[in-house]
N, C-alpha and C positions, 0 to 999 in steps of 0.2 A: 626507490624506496622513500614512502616519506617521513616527514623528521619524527611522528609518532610512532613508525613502525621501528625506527630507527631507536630512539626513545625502549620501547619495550624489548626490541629485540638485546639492545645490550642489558638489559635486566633482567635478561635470562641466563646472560654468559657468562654475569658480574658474579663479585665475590658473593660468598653466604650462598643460603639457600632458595631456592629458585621457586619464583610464584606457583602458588596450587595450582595446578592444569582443573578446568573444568568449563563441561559444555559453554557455559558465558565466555570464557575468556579463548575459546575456539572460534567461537562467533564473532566476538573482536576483532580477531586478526584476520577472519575470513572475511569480514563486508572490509578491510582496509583493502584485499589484495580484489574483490570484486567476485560476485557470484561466477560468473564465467571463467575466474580462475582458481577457483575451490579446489583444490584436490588435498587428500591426506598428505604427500610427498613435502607438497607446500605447506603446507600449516605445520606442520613437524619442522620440516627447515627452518620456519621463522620464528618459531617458539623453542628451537635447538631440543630438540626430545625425540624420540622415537616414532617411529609412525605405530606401533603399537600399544603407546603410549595413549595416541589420539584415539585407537581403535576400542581402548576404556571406557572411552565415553560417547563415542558419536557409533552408528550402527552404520558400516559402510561409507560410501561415497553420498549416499541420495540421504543417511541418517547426518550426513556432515555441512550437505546445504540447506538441508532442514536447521540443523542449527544455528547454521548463519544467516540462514532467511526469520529463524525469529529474533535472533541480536538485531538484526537492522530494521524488524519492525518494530522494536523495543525504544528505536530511535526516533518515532514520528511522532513527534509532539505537536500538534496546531493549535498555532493559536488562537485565539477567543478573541472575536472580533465586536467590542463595548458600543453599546449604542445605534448599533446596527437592526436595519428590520429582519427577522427573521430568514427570509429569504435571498437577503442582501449576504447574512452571516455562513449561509448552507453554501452560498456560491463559492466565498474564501474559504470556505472549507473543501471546497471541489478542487480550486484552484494549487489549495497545499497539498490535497492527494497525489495529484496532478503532476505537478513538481516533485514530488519522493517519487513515483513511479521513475520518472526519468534520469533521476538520480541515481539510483540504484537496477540497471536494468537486469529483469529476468524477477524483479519479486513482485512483478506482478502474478506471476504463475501460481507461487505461496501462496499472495493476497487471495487468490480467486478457487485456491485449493485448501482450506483448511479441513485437517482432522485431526485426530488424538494426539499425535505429535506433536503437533503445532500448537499444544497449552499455553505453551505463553505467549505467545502471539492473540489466542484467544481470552488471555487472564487480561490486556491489555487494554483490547477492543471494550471488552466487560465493564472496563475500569471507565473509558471516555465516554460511551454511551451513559451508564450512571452520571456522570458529571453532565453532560448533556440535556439529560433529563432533566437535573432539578435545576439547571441554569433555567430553562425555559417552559418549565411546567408542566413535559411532557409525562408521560406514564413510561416506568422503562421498555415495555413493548413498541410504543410508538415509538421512541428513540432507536432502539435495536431497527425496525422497518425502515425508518428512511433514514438513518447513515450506514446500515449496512445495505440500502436501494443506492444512493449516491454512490460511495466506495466502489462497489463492484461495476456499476455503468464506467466511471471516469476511470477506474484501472481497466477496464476491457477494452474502452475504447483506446486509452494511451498505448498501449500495447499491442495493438491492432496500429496505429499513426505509427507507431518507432520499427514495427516488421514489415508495410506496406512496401512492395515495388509498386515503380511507374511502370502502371500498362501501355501499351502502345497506343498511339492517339486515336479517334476514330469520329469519325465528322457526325455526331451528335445533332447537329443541327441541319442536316438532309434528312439522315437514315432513322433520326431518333427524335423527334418534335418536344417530345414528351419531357423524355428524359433530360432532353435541353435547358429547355426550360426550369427546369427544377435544378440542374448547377447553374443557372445562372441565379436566382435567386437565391440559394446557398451561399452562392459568392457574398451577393450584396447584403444578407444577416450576418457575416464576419466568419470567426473563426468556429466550425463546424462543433468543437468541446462542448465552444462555451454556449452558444445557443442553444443547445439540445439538451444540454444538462441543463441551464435554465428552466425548459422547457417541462424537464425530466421534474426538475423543486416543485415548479408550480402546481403542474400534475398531482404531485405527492401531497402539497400542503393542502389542494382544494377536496383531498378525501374527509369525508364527515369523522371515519373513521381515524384519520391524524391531526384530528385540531385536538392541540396542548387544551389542557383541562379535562381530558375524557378519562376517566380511569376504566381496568383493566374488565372491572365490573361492570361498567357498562356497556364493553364491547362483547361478554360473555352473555348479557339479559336480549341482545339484539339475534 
């Protein structure tokens, strides 16, 4: 247990009256103990209350890592990369996505599944993309298009690299010329992420339809 669980867990046992239970502070102790170890049992053990207690506010099992999957996306704050070019700035931002996915594994499934449930998770996204927009000039549509095209490429692939077995080897270089070829140079661009989301920004910025300065208006007259 760590010294924060530790920390709250005797502030539930201590004297007086014991912290309001509610969905946020469900999600609390669930991203502390880890998505893959969610269960109502647990989070009643560690907040000392009822597992009916919990069933107040979270809808089942899958309504209880819903919760906790939006406490810890409540947690992604990236930050703002000053005097950076544009495309330099989308990468650090690829790069912190990147880093939360692996931190927390299993929200990428959240990340890549939003619906009505997941409001605040979606009040959030709302919140960063407006900030996004008027940092850089964009219209909030163009902002919404490519950090919600980035987000979903870099958590699909992250999570796709962290569930990957090694297949069995197979002499690529007889049976497969082709294909050879093409991990070897993969090899020599570096690490597969970063190249490709690179790849993925550049893409995105050279649309007519996402250069900052265009408003919503003009993409409606086309």
């Amino acid at each position: 247990m760590t010294s924060q669980q530790q920390a709250l867990r005797s502030g539930n046992r201590g004297r007086g009256r014991p912290a309001r239970l509610s969905p946020e502070r469900i999600g609390k102790f669930g991203a502390q103990l880890g998505l893959g170890n969610v269960t109502v049992a647990a989070i009643a053990a560690e907040l000392g209350v009822s597992e009916m207690s919990i069933y107040r506010h979270v809808h089942g099992a899958t309504g209880l890592r819903r919760a906790v999957a939006n406490y810890i996306c409540s947690q992604f704050a990236p930050e703002e990369v000053a005097g950076e070019p544009l495309a330099d700035a989308l990468m650090e931002y690829a790069a912190q996505v990147r880093q939360f996915v692996l931190a927390y594994p299993g929200i990428g499934d959240h990340m890549l599944n939003l619906g009505p449930d997941a409001s605040p998770t979606l009040k959030y996204i709302d919140k960063h993309q407006q900030a996004f927009a008027a940092r850089y000039g964009f219209s909030l549509g163009q902002a919404s298009v490519l950090l919600a095209a980035i987000t979903s490429y870099v958590t699909l692939l992250t999570e796709y690299e962290a569930t990957k077995s090694t297949p069995e080897a197979i002499d690529t270089a007889r049976d497969f010329p082709g294909i050879h070829a093409g991990i070897q140079l993969a090899r020599e661009l570096g690490e597969p992420w970063h190249w490709s989301t690179r790849a993925l920004i550049d893409g995105l910025l050279a649309q007519p339809e996402l250069r900052p300065g265009r408003s919503e208006s003009d993409h409606s007259r086309q």
